[in-house]
N, C-alpha and C positions, 0 to 999 in steps of 0.2 A: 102751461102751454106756451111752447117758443112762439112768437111774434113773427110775420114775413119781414124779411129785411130788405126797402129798397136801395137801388144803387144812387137815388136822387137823395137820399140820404144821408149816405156815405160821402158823397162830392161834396155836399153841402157844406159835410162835416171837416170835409178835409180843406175846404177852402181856409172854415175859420180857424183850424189849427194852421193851417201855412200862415196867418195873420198874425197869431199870438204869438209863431215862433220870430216872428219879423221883429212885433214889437217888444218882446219880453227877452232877445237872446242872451242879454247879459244874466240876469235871471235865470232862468234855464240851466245854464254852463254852470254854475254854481249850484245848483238845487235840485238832487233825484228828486225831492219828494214832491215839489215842483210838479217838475215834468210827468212822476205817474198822476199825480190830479188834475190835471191842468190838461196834458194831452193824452198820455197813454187810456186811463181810463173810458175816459169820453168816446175813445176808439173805439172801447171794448165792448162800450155799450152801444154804440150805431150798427157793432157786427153780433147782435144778439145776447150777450154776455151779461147776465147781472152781477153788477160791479161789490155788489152790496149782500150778496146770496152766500154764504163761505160753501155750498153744495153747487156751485159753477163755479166763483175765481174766491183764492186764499191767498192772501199777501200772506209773505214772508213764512213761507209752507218749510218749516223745518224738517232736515232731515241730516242723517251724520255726519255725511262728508258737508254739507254746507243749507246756506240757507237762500234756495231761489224767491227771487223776489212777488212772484206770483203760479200758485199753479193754477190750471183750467180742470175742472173737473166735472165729467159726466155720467149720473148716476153712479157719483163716489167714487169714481175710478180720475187719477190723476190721466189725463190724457197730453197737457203739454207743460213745462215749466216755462216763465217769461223772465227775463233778465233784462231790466230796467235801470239806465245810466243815467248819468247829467247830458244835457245836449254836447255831443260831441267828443265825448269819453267813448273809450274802447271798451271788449269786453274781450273775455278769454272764452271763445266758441267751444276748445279743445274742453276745459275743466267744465262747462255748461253741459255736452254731450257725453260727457264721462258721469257727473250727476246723474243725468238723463237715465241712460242705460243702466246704469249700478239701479234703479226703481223700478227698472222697466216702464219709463215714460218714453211714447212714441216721437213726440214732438219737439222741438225748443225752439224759443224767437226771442231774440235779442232789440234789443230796441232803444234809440237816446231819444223817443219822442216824436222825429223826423225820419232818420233812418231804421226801417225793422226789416231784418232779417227771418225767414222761417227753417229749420231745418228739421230735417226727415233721420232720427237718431238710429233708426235700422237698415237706410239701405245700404247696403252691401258693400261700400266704399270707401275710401278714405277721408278724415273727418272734413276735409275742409273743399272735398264733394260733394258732401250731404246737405248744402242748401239748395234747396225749393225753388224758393220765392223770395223776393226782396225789392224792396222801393225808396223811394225820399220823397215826403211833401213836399219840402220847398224845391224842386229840384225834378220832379213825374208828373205826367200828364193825370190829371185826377180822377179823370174815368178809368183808366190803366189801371190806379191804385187800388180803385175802388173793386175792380174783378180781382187785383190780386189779390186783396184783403177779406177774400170771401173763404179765401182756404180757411182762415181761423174761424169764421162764421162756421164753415162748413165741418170742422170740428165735430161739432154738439150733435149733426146729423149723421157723419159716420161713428162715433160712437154711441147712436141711439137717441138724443135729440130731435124729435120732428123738426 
């Protein structure tokens, strides 16, 4: 049974990651694994996600063209891939929504920990149209973040998650 998720939550949570990315950024910059324990995760779990459940989120969810760094999954069904950098490293959106699609995964959000991007891998357009939603902690107003960070919460409900 999904949990309600408040947004007094979410702020909270986003304050203290804006903190640790202050103080740890050399850290960070060097270290994916870092940053998905440290921030990504923590995320995942203020926006309902058990970090810890592989029938919600699977790190390193093999598949043949590659290996995304986390899928989201509801009642078994992949519903997003997450692509997880060092802070401040890029990523290749194009090769992440080519994944995506070749699974028929609806979702992908890319993320160094600070910045996450959400993208929509079927609308209709050209790929580097198909972002959503996207924020910065050190850098957006936290309540801002906090509504936009409800699309991934809100995941697990459009695919059948109360």
């Amino acid at each position: 049974m999904a949990s309600k998720i408040a947004i007094t939550d979410i702020v909270e949570l986003i304050f203290k990651i804006k903190e640790k990315i202050n103080k740890f950024r050399d850290l960070f910059q060097r270290n994916e694994m870092l940053v998905r324990y440290a921030l990504i995760d923590p995320f995942l779990r203020v926006l309902g996600w058990d970090t810890e459940d592989p029938d919600q989120v699977e790190p390193e969810y093999n598949i043949k063209a590659g290996v995304p760094d986390y899928a989201l999954k509801v009642n078994g069904k992949v519903v997003a891939f997450i692509e997880a950098k060092a802070l401040q490293k890029s990523w290749d959106m194009l090769k992440l929504i080519t994944y995506a699609n070749a699974k028929g995964v609806p979702y992908v959000i890319a993320t160094d920990g600070d910045k996450w991007e959400v993208y929509d891998v079927f609308k209709p357009v050209e790929a580097e149209k198909k972002l959503i939603v996207s924020w910065q902690i050190t850098r957006d107003n936290p309540t801002e973040i906090a509504l936009k960070a409800l699309s991934i919460a809100n995941l697990r409900e459009t695919f059948g998650i109360p």
